[in-house]
C-alpha positions in Angstrom: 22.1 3.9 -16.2 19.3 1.6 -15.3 20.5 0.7 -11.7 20.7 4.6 -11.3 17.0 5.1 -12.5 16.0 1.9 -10.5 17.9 3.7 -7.7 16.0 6.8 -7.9 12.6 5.5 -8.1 13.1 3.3 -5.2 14.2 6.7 -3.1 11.5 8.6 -4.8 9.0 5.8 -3.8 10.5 5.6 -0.2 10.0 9.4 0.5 6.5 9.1 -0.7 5.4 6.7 1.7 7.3 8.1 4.6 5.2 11.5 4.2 2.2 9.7 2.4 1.5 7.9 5.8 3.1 10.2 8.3 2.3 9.3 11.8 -1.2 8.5 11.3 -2.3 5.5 12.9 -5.7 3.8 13.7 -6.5 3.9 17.2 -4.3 7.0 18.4 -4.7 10.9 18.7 -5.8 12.4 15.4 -3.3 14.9 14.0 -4.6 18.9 14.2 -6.8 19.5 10.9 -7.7 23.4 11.1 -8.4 26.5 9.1 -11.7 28.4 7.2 -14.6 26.5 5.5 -15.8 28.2 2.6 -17.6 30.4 4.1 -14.9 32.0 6.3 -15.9 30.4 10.0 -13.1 28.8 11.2 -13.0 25.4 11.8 -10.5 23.2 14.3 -11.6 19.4 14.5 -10.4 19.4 18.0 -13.7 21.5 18.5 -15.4 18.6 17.2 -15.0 16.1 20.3 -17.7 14.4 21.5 -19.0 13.7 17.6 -17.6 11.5 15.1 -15.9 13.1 12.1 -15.2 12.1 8.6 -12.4 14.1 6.8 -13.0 13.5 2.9 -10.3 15.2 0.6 -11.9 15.2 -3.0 -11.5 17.2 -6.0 -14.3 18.0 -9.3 -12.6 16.5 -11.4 -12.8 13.0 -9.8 -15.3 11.0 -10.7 -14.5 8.5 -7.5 -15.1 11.0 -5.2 -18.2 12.2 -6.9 -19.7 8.6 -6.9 -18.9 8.3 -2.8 -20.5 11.9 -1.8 -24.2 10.8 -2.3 -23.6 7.7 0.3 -21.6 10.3 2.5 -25.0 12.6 2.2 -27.6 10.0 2.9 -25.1 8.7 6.0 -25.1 12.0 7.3 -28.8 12.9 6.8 -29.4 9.8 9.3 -26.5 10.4 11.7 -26.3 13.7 12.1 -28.7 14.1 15.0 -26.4 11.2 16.7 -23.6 13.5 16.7 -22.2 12.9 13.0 -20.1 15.9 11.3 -18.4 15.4 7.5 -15.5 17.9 6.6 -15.2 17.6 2.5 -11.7 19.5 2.3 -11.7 20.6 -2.1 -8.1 20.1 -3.5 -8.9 21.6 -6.6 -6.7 24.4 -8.5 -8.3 27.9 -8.1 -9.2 27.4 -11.5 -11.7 24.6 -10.3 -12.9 26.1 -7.6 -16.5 27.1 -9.2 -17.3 23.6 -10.2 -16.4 22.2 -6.6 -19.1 25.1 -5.2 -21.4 23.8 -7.8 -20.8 20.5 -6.8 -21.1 21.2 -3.2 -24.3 23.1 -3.5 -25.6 20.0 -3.6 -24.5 18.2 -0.1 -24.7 19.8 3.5 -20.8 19.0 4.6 -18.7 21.5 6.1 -16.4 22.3 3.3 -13.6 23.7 3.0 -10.5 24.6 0.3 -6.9 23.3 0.5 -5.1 26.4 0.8 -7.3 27.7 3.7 -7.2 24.4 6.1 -3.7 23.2 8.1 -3.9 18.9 7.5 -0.1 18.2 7.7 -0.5 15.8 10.7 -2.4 13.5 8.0 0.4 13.4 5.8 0.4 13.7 2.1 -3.0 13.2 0.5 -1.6 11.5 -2.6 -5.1 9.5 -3.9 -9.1 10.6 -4.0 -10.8 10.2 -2.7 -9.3 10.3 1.1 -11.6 9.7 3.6 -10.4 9.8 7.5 -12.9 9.3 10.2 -12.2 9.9 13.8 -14.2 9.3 16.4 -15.9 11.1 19.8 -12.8 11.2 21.7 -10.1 12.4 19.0 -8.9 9.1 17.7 -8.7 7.9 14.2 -11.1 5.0 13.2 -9.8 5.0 9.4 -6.3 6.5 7.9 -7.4 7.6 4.6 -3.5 6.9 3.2 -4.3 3.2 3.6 -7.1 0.6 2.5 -10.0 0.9 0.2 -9.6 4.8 -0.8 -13.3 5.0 -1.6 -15.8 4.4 1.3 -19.2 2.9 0.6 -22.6 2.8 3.0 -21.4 0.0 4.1 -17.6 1.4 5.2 -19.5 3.9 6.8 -22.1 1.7 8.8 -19.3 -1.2 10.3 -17.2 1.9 11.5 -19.1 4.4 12.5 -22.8 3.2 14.0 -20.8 1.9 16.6 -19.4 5.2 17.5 -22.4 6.9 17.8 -24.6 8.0 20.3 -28.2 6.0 20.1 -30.8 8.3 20.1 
């Protein structure tokens, strides 16, 4: 009975990091991301070239992701004119969907709710926060299945002010 439970957990554990990490790698093509933000204009992050984009999957209910979207504000605030975009995609349940808006109220990301965007080229967002950044050209600078899952000003500084445009 134990090496079958054992046997199981290792299968279980082995799927998950097969689709957790998909074919997401630093340094090539980013995956398609489309859909509808939350206010119904469609959005295709292959529309975004030329500006850098983080991808930040987050949910109310986690304080993490919470404490990381006042750094991913003030980052945003100062890079935006240098061609910086943040996409906050919400995977709350419906039934949380009031509090993300609340919550979201407060920042000036694109947003956007699970069941309205198509991510499956990133794989399975199995931790929050999960932040992805991908620069001018299309290509990932930071798979949000691996690393640090929470990013901090200074993440955000070493990986990104050198993909922007000086203005």
């Amino acid at each position: 009975m134990q090496m079958k439970c054992f046997f199981i957990i290792f299968l279980l554990s082995s799927l998950l990091s097969k689709y957790a990490l998909a074919d997401v790698v630093v340094g090539q093509p980013a995956p398609s991301v489309e859909g509808k933000l939350i206010g119904g204009e469609a959005y295709s992050l292959s529309a975004q070239k030329g500006k850098v984009v983080l991808i930040n999957f987050w949910a109310s209910w986690c304080e993490p992701c919470r404490e990381e979207m006042p750094q991913i504000q003030d980052f945003l605030q100062k890079n935006k004119s240098k061609g910086f975009e943040v996409l906050a995609i919400n995977l709350d349940k419906s039934t949380g969907l009031e509090a993300a808006k609340r919550i979201m109220s407060n920042y000036s990301f694109e947003f956007a709710v699970k069941a309205d965007m198509h991510y499956s080229g990133l794989g399975y967002v199995w931790r929050l926060p999960s932040t992805f950044i991908i620069d001018q050209k299309g290509i990932v600078r930071k798979n949000g299945n691996t690393g640090n899952p929470q990013v901090s000003t200074q993440l955000l500084e070493e990986i990104i002010n050198p993909l922007l445009i000086s203005q």
